[in-house]
matplotlib code that plots the C-alpha trace (Angstrom):
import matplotlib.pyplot as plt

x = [15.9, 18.4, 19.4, 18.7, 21.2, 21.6, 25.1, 26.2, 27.6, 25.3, 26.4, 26.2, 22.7, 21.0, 21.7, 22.7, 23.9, 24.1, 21.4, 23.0, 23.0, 26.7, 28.5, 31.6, 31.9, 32.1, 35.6, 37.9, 41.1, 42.3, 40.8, 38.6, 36.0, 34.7, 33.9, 36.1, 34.6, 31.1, 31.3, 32.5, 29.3, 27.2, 26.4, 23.9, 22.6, 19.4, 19.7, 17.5, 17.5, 19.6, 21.8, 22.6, 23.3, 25.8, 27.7, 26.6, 30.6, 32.1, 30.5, 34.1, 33.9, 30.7, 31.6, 28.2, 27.2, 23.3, 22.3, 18.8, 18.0, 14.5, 12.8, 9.9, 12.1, 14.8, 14.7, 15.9, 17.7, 20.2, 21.6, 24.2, 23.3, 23.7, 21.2, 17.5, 14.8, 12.7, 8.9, 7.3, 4.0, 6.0, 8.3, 6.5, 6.6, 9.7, 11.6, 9.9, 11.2, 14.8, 14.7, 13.4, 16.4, 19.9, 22.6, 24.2, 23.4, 21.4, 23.6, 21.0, 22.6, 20.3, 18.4, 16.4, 12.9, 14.1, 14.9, 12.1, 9.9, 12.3, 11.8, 7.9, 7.6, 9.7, 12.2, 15.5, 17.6, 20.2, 22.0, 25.4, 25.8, 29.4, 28.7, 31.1, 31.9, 30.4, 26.8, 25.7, 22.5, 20.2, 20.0, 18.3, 17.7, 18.0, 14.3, 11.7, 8.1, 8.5, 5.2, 6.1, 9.0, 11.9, 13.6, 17.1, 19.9, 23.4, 25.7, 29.0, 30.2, 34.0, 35.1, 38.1, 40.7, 39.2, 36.4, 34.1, 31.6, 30.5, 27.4, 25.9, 22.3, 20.1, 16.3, 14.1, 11.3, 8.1, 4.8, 1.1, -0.3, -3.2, -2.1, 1.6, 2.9, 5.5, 5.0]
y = [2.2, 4.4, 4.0, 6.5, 5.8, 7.9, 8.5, 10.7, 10.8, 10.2, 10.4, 7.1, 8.3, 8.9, 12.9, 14.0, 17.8, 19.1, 21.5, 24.1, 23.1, 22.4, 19.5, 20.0, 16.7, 14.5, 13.8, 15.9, 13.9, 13.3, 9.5, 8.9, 6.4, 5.3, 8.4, 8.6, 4.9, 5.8, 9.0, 7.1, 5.4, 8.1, 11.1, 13.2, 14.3, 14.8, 17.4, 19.6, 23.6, 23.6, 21.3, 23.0, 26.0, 24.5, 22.6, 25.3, 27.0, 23.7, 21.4, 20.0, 18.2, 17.0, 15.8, 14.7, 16.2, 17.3, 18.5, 18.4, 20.7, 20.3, 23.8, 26.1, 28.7, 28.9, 30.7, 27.9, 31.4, 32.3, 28.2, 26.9, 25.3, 21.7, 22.6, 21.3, 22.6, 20.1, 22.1, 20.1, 19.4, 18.2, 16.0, 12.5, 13.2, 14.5, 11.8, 9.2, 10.9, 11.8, 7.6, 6.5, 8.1, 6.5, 7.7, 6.3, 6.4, 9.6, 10.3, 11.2, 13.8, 15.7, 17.0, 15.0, 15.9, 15.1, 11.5, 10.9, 11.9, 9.8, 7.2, 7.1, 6.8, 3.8, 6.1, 5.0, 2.2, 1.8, 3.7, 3.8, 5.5, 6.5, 6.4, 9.0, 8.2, 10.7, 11.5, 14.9, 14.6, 16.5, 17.8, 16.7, 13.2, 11.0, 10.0, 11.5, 11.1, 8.0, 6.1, 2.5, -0.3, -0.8, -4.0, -3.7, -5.7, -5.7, -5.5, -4.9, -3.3, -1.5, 0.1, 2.3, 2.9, 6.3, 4.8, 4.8, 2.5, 2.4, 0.0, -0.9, -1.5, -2.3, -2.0, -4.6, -4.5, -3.9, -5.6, -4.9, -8.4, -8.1, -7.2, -9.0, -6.0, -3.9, -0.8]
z = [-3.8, -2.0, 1.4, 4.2, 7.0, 10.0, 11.2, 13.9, 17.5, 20.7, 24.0, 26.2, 27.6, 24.0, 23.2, 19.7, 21.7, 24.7, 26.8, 25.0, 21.3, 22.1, 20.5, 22.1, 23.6, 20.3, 19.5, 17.5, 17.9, 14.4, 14.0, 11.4, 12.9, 9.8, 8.4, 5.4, 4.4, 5.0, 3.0, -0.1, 0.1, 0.1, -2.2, -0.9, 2.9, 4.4, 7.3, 9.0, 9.1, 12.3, 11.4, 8.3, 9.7, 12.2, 9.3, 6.3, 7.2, 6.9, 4.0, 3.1, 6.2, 4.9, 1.4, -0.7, -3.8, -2.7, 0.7, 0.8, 3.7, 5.3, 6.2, 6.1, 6.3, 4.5, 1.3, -1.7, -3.5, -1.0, -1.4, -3.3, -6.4, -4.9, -1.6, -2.0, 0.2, 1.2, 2.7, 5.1, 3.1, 0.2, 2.3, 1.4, -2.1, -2.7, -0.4, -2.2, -5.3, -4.1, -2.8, -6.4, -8.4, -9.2, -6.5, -3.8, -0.2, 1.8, 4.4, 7.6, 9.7, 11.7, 14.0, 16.1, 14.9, 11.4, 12.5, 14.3, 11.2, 9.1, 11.3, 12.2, 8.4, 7.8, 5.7, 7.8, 6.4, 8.9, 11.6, 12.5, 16.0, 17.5, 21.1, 23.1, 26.5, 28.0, 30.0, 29.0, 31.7, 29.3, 25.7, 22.2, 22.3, 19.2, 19.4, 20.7, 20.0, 18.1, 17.3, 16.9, 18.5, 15.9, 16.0, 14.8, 13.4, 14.7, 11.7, 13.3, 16.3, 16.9, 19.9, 19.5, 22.3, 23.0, 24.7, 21.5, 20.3, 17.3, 16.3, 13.2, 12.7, 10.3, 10.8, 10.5, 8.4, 9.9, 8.6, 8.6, 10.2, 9.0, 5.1, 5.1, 3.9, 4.6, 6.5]

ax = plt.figure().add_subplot(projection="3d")
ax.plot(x, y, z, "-o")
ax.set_aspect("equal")
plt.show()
C-alpha cells in the first residue's frame, strides 16, 4: 500500500496560513529543505479545492504526475488531463482505490479540513512538518476537529540555520482493543 504523508510548513503555534489565507511567512529563500528529496519519492498529491487553486498557476513547483483534487465543486472537464476529482461521497472508495494501485508516495498538501478527514480515518502515513519561526496568532490550523489521540514516531529531526525545524513522524498504528485490529 501507498503512503499518504503530509508535508507542508506550520508556523511555531500550529497554523498551515495566516487569518488571511496568506502564506507569506513560509520561507522563499532559495534552500531546498528537503523538498527536492521528498518529491523524488512521491508521484502523485492529494490537495483540497483551495489548495489547488492557490498552487493550480504553479504545478512545476509541485512536480507529481496526478493531482487528485478533493471538491464538490470543481468541474473534472476544465482540468488537465493528469487532475482527478475526488467528490466527497466517493472519497472512501476511491482513496482506498488510489492507495491499492502501484505508484509511489501521495504527497498530502492541503488544506486543513482535508487533513483532518485524512487523519480521523487512519489514511495519513507520516508527516513531515517544516516549522517557521514565526507566531502568526490566528489562522487555519493543521488540525482541527480531530476525533482520536495520535501517537507519533520521531524519524529524524533537522534544524536549518534559518531558524527552521523540520520533524519527521511517523504515526503509530492504532488498534481496536477489543478486536486487535488495526483501526
Amino acid at each position: 500500500m501507498r503512503k499518504v504523508i503530509i508535508n507542508l510548513a506550520v508556523s511555531l503555534d500550529g497554523f498551515i496560513e495566516g487569518p488571511n489565507g496568506e502564506y507569506d511567512w513560509c520561507f522563499d529563500d532559495g534552500h531546498d529543505y528537503g523538498l527536492a528529496d521528498f518529491v523524488s519519492q512521491v508521484d502523485a498529491m492529494f490537495i483540497g479545492r483551495r489548495s489547488f487553486e492557490m498552487i493550480q498557476g504553479d504545478l512545476a513547483f509541485f512536480p507529481v504526475q496526478n493531482y487528485y483534487v478533493f471538491s464538490d465543486t470543481l468541474e473534472a472537464d476544465d482540468q488537465p488531463e493528469n487532475v482527478t476529482i475526488i467528490r466527497s461521497e466517493n472519497l472512501d472508495k476511491q482513496v482506498e482505490e488510489i492507495l491499492n494501485e502501484p505508484g509511489g508516495n501521495i504527497w498530502l498538501f492541503g488544506g486543513g479540513s482535508l487533513i483532518t478527514a485524512l487523519m480521523n480515518r487512519n489514511l495519513v502515513t507520516e508527516m513531515v512538518l517544516s516549522i517557521h519561526p514565526i507566531v502568526l496568532g490566528a489562522g487555519t490550523p493543521l488540525f482541527k476537529h480531530m476525533k482520536d489521540r495520535v501517537n507519533l514516531i520521531l524519524l529524524s529531526q533537522t534544524a536549518y540555520e534559518t531558524g527552521l525545524l523540520q520533524a519527521h513522524y511517523s504515526i503509530k498504528p492504532r488498534f481496536d482493543v477489543d478486536t486487535m485490529k488495526l483501526l
